[in-house]
N, C-alpha and C positions, 0 to 999 in steps of 0.2 A: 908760791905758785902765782903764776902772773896772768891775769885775764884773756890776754891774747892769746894765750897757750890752748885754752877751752876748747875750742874748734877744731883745734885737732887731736883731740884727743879722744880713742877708742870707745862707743858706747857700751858699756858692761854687759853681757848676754846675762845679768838678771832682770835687768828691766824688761825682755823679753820673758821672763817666767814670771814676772809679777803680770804682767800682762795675760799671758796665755792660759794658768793656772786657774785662775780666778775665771777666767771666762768656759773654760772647759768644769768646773766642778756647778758654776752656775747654769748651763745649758742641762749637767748630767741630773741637777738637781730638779731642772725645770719637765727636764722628759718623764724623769719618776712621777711627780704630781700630776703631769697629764693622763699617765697612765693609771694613777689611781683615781682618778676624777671620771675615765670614765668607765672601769671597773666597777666602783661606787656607786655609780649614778642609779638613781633610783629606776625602777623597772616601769614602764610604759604598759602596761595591762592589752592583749589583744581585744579583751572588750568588755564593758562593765555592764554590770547583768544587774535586775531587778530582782526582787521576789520571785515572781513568777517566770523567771528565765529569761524575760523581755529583754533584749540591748539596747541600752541606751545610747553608747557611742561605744566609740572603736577605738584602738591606738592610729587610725589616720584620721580620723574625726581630731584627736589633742595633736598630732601633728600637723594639720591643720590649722588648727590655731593657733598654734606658735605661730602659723606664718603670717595670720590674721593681726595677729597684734602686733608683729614688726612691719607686716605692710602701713601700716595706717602708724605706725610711731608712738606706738603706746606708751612705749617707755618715756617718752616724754611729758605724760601726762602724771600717770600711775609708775606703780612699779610691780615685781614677782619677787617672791623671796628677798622684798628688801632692793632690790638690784633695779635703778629708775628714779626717775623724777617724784616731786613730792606735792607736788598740786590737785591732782589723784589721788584715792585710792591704792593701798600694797591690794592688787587683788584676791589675790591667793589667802593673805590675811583675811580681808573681809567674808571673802566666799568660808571660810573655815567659824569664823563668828557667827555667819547666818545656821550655820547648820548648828553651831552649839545653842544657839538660843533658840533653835524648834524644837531640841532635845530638852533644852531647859523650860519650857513650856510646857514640850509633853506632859513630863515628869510632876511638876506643878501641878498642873489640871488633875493628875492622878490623885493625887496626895491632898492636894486643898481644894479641888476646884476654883484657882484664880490662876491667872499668868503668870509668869516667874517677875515678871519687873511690879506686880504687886504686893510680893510676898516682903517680907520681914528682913531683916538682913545676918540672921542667924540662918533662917528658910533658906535664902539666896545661895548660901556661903556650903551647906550639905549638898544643894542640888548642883552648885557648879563643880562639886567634887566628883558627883557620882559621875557628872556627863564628861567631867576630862578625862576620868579612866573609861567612861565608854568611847570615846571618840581617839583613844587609841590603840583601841583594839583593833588589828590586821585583820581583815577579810577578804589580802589578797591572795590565791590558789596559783601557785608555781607551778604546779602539775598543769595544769588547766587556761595559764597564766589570764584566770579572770578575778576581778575585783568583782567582789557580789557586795550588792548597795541595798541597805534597809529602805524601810519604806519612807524616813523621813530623809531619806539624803534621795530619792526617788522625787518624791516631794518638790523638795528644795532645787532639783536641779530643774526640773519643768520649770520653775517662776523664773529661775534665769535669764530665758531670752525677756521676757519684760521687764525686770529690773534692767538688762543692757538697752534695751529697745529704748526705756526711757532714759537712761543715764547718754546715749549717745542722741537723742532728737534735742537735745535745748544743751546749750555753752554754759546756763546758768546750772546746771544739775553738774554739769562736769569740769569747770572752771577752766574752759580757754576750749578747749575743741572746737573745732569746724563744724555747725549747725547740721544733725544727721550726720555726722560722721559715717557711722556703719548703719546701714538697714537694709542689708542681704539678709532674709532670717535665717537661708543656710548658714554664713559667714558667723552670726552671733551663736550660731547653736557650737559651730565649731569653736571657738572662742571659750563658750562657757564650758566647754566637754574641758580642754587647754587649763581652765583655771580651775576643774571642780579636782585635774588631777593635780596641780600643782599645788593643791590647797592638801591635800591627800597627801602626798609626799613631802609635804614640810613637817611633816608629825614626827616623831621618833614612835612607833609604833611599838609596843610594848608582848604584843603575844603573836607569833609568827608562825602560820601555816607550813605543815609538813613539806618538804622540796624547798621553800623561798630562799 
C-alpha cells in the first residue's frame, strides 16, 4: 500500500462507534450519578428545634448560607466536606469537633470533675467513645421534618456567631481574608445555621427516626 493512496480511501464507520459509544454509555453513566446525588443528598430539616421547642434556624436560614459563603468566596479560604482551599478551616469539620469536645467535657466534669483535655489518656480514650456513639445518634423526625438539638449543640451554636465575628475581624485569625470580611450578624447567623447542618450531615448517623 502506497502512501498516496491514504486520502482516498474510505473512513471505516467504526471509528464512528468508537467514538459515539463511549460518549453515549459516558453521558448515560453521568446522568445515573446525578440522579442519585440528588436523591441521596441529605435532607435540609424545615427547622431545628431546641429543648424547649425554640427554633433556632430554618432550612432558608442554611440556605442562606450556602449563599453566604459562596458570596464572599469561602471556598477559597476553608473548605465543607473536604470540598475548598486549605488555608482555613474544613468548617463543617471543626463546627463537628467543637460540639464533640463540649460533650467530652460534659461528660468529664460528670465523672471526675476536671475537663476532658485534663484527664488521663485511658479517661480520654472511654469518653471519646461514649461521645462518638452519642453524636451519631439521629434526632432528625421525617414526619415533622425537624432536627431537635440538645442542650449542648443549643449551646454550641449560640457562641457561633462570635467565634465567626472574630475569625472574620482580623486576617491574622483567618490567614488571608479581607479585614472584617463578614460582619452582618444576620449573614453570620445564617452562615453558622449552613455549617451547624453541614456539620450534622457529614455523620453517618447510626439510629434513624420512624419515616426518615
Amino acid at each position: 500500500m502506497h502512501v498516496d493512496s491514504l486520502p482516498g480511501m474510505p473512513l471505516s464507520r467504526w471509528w464512528l462507534h468508537a467514538i459515539l459509544i463511549p460518549m453515549v454509555f459516558g453521558f448515560a453513566v453521568l446522568r445515573v450519578l446525578t440522579k442519585k446525588a440528588y436523591n441521596d443528598a441529605p435532607p435540609i430539616p424545615k427547622q431545628a428545634a431546641a429543648p424547649n421547642s425554640a427554633v433556632l434556624f430554618t432550612d432558608t436560614d442554611v440556605r442562606a448560607g450556602q449563599q453566604v459563603f459562596l458570596r464572599y468566596g469561602l471556598m477559597e479560604n476553608g473548605s465543607i466536606w473536604g470540598h475548598g482551599a486549605y488555608l482555613g478551616p474544613d468548617f463543617s469539620t471543626a463546627d463537628r469537633h467543637r460540639l464533640g469536645l463540649a460533650h467530652a467535657d460534659r461528660l468529664a466534669e460528670l465523672g471526675d470533675e476536671k475537663p476532658y483535655s485534663e484527664l488521663g489518656g485511658p479517661a480520654q480514650a472511654a469518653i471519646s467513645e461514649v461521645v462518638s456513639g452519642v453524636m451519631k445518634i439521629n434526632h432528625y423526625d421525617a414526619s415533622t421534618e425537624t432536627q431537635q438539638l440538645g442542650e449542648l449543640d443549643v449551646a454550641t451554636f449560640r457562641q457561633k456567631n462570635l467565634r465567626w465575628t472574630t475569625y472574620f475581624r482580623s486576617s491574622e485569625a483567618n490567614r488571608g481574608l479581607k479585614r472584617a470580611l463578614i460582619t452582618d450578624p444576620e449573614e453570620l447567623r445564617q452562615l453558622a445555621a449552613s455549617v451547624a447542618w453541614a456539620a450534622w450531615s457529614s455523620v453517618p448517623h447510626s439510629i434513624r427516626q420512624p419515616g426518615r
